[in-house]
NUVONU-503181 format. One record per residue (C-alpha): x negated, y, z negated. Coordinates in steps of 0.001 Angstrom, whole numbers, plus 500000, padded with zeros to 6 digits. Example, Ala and Ser with C-alpha at 12.3 -4.5 7.8 and 13.67 -1.06 7.14 Angstrom:
487700495500492200/486330498940492860/
This chain:
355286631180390596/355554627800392744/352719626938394350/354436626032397511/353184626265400665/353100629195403558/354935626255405738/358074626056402553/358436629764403077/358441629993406713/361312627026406815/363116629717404682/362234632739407100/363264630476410270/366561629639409128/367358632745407048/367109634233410179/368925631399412327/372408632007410086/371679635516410662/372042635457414280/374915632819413633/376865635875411045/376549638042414189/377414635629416988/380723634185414542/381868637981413363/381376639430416501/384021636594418243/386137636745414809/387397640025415407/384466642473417588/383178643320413984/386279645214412514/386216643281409794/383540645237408606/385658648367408399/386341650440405747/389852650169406063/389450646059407273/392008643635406448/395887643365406421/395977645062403055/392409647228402682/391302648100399162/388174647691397048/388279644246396290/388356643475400392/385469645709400770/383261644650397717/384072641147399128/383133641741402633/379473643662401790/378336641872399325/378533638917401308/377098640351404160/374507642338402688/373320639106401048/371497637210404043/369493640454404747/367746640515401710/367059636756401822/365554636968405180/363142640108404087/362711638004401127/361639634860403695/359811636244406271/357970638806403316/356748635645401593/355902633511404687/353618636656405962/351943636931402290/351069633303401990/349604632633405795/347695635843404900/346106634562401739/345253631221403172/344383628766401280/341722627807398526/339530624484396699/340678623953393394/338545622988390499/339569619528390719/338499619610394387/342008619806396297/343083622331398385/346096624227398208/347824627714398631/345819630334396419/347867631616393059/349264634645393117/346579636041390888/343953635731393130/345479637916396050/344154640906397034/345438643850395514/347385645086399442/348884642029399005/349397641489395131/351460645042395049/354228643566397341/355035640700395266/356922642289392632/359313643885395386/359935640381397289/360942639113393858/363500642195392803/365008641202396182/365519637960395991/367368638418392641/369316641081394436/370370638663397279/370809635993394584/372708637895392709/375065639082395240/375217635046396241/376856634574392640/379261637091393272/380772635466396372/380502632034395344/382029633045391409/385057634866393607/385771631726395639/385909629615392325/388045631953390332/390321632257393078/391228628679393672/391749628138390109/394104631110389837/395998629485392646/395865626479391296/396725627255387629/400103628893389406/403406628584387312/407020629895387701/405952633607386935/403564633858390092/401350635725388214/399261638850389862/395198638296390762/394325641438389681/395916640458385849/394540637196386092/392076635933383535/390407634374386365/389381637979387812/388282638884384602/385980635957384638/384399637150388242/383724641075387324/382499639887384078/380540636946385998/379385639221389098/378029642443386159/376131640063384601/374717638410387961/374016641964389354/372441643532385954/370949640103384271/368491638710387315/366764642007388508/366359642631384898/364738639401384341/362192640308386971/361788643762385259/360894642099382182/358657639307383436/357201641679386111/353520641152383980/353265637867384097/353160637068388150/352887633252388062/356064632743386077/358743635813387248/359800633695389958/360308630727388083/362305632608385942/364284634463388710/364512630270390110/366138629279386329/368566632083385915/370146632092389342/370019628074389789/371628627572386653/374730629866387157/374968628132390762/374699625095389598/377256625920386643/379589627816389523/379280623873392006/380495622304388697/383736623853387801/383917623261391867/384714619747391289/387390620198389186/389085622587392475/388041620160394645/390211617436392234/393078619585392359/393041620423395856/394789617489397435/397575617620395062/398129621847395734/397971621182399666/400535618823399278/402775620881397344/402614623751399299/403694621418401991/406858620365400427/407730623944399424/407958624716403534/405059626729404157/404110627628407455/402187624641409326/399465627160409963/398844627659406584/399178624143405366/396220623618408482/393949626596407132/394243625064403557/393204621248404784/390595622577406783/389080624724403626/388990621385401729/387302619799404047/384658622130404559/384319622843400580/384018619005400017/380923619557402503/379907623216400842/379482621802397276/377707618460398174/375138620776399851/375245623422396853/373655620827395009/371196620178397518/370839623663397250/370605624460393226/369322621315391421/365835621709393681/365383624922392672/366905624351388850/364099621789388724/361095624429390050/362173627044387706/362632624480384605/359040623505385560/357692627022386253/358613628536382447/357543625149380212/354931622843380035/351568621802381889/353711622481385604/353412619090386848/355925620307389807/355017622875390657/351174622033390414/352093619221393314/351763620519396771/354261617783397780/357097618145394730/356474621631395217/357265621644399020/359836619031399366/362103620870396647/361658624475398025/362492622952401881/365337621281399628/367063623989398259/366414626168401169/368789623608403613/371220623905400983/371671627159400509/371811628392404224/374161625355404780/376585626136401933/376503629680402514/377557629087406601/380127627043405822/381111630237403203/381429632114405980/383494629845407836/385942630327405059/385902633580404128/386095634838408283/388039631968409520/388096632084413397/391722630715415226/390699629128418546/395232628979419083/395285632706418410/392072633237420612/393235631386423484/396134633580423684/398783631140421981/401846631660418915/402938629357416386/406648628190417110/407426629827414126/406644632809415515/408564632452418799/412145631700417587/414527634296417825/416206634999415109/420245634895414466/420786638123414296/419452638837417683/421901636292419431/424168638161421258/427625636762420324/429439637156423725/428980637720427146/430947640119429029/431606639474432618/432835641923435832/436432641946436055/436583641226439451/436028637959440879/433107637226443100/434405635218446585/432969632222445955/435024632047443048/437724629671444495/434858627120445992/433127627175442516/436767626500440737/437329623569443370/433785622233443101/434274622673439081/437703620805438922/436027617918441532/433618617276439021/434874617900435739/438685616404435468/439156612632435092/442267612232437051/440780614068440258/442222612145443159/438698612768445177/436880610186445018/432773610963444896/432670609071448029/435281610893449920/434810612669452890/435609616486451172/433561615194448183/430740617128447803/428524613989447255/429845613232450912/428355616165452361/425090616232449955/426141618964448005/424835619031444188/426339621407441784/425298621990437853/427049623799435210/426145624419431911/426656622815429315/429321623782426321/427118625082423665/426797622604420576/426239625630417790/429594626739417320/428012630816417176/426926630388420407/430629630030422386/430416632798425026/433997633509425887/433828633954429862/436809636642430001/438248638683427033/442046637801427001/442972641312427381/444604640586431178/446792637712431295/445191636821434189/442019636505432246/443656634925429174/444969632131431703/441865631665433301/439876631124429928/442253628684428530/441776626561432038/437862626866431775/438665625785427743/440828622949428581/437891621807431161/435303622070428828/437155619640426445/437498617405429023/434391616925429832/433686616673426732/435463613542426429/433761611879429339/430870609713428706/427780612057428970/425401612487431207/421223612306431380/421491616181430848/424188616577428728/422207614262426614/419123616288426658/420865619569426065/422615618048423193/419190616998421788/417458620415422646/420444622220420695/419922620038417556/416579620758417991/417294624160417904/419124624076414931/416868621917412897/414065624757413658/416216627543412834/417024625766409366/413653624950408996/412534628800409708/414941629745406974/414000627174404229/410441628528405156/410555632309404855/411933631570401099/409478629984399456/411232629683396271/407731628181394055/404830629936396220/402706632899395657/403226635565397992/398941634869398743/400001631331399662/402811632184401846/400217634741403576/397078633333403684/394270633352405949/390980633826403723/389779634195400042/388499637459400666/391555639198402431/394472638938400281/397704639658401334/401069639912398804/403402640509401428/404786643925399842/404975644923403199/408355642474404189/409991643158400871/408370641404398265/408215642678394981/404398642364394330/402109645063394579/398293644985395526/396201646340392619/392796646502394542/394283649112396956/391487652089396421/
């Protein structure tokens, strides 16, 4: 096993144990810890929940496997080579209390490592099946790429504690084998990473032009961001450790043999994986500080057409201050008024203001005042009309101006809501998403995609 020291192991206990309190601290403000639900997510099934517990169940087992290790080696002490240095005594010198807890630390760390393949393989497999999209918009559960993870993740689960099962005789090298299996499927997994990472730009920016939701276009840039930070620090993470367990199963052990190499690569690899796998985290439990704080999307807050109401329908009886609003209204509204502003029965004169709204630019917003059933009415509209197109020929005004702009504004958005909800070339997990883990097909609002994983 690597002869690294008690202080390598206890730099793995302190921050094993540091992103533990940060899992509970981040889940409990994501959502108060429903998330961990059986029934969690917008669309539960088994794939959510293998998702969510695997990835949670992982940092457990790394910190028993941590602080475990860091107790054993400060126990043990240290010892005088024959060559006269001093270093961390080999595992085949502990005392038996001590020996007889080794194998267990080591069938837990390939559990925890193993469930560490099975998130990071998910998150891979994933962005290449949304990547690899075409016309069909195929389903994830008939991918090949979810093939590739349950084929990936049986083989991570079954092959590394059976590794330590097999090696389980020979102490000094069942770690370094349980180091070379797992690093080199990490290392394999940050690879094909690259290519995603390639990719990525060129997918945000077509889901952009296809009139996805700004939120979503957001969430996406912000994942690539952080996974351009994830995989430089998965190989911080996997090429240390690749290099102990390459060491640890062939040759003399020059490595692992040096207190320093050793040291430095374990300390190494243990930054990078607690790094990588908080910034996993991030991703697959993204928090929204614009949600939290109480705030909606402006796609969210328009109303939508079909809720307009399409008239108005007033009292038949006039109100008495009809006749002073008709005078004040024909003061202000007809060109060839003989009051002049600065009269004396102006209202200017005697510091009155009076506003009226303006005649609605959208052509299905006209609210008749009267229905023309009464010819009184009838009358009475086609004065208010033939006012209206008046002042519609006078120059306009600071807020006629500004109501003009806010009702092309208004427009524009409502066009823009409708190009958005159709979404002629985007997968129904694109239109919808929030996380890797928590899939959503939108079958829900009338698409025709179903969710497979539903158990």
């Amino acid at each position: 096993m690597s002869n690294s020291s008690a202080t390598a192991y206890l730099l793995w206990a302190i921050l094993s144990s540091l992103f533990l309190m940060f899992l509970v601290y981040h889940l409990w403000h994501y959502d108060r810890f429903r998330c961990l639900r059986w029934n969690a997510g917008r669309q539960p099934g088994a794939f959510k929940r293998v998702m969510t517990y695997t990835y949670v169940a992982t940092l457990p087992l790394l910190v028993f496997y941590g602080v475990a290790m860091t107790v054993l080696k400060f126990k043990e002490g240290i010892t005088v080579y024959p060559n006269g240095q001093t270093g961390p005594k080999l595992a085949t010198s502990w005392s038996r209390s001590h020996r007889i807890w080794l194998l267990p630390c080591l069938f837990v760390l390939s559990g925890g490592w193993a469930l560490e393949i099975v998130t990071h393989l998910e998150e891979l497999t994933f962005w290449l099946f949304m990547l690899h999209q075409g016309p069909s918009k195929r389903d994830w559960f008939d991918s090949w790429e979810v093939r590739v993870w349950y084929i990936g993740s049986m083989a991570a689960i079954i092959g590394l504690p059976l590794i330590v099962l097999i090696t389980r005789k020979e102490l000094l090298v069942c770690e370094a084998w349980v180091f070379l299996a797992g690093s080199t499927v990490s290392f394999i997994t940050t690879i094909c990473s690259l290519y995603v990472l390639a990719r990525f730009p060129i997918f945000i920016r077509h889901v952009k032009a296809e009139g996805a939701e700004p939120d979503v276009v957001v969430r996406l840039s912000t994942f690539y961001s952080l996974n351009i930070v994830r995989v430089v620090f998965r190989f911080v993470f996997t090429v240390p450790i690749l290099v102990l367990g390459i060491d640890g199963v062939h040759g003399t052990h020059p490595i692992n043999a040096s207190l320093f190499w050793g040291d430095f690569l374990l300390i190494l690899g243990g930054i990078g994986c607690f790094i990588s796998s908080a910034i996993t985290l991030l991703i697959f439990f993204p928090r929204s500080m614009t949600r939290e704080a109480g705030y909606q999307s402006a796609a969210q807050l328009i109303e939508p057409k079909e809720s307009r109401p399409t008239s108005l329908h007033f009292p038949t009886s006039r109100p008495d201050s009809y006749h002073q609003h008709n005078f004040l209204r024909q003061s202000f509204s007809h060109p060839g008024s003989q009051r002049s502003p600065t009269s004396p029965t102006s209202p200017y004169a005697a510091g009155l203001s009076f506003s009226y709204p303006e005649r609605a630019q959208d052509p299905e917003c006209d609210i008749p005042l009267y229905e023309p059933d009464d010819p009184r009415k009838a009358r009475f509209a086609d004065h208010i009309e033939h006012i209206n197109d008046n002042e519609l020929d006078m120059p306009w005004s600071e807020s006629s101006h500004a109501s003009h702009n806010m009702g092309s504004h208004h427009r524009q958005s409502m066009q823009s809501t409708s190009r958005r909800h159709s979404h002629p070339d985007l997968h129904p997990y694109v239109m919808n998403f929030t996380s890797p883990i928590d899939l959503f097909d939108g079958s829900d609002d009338g698409h025709t995609y179903t969710h497979r994983g539903v158990a």
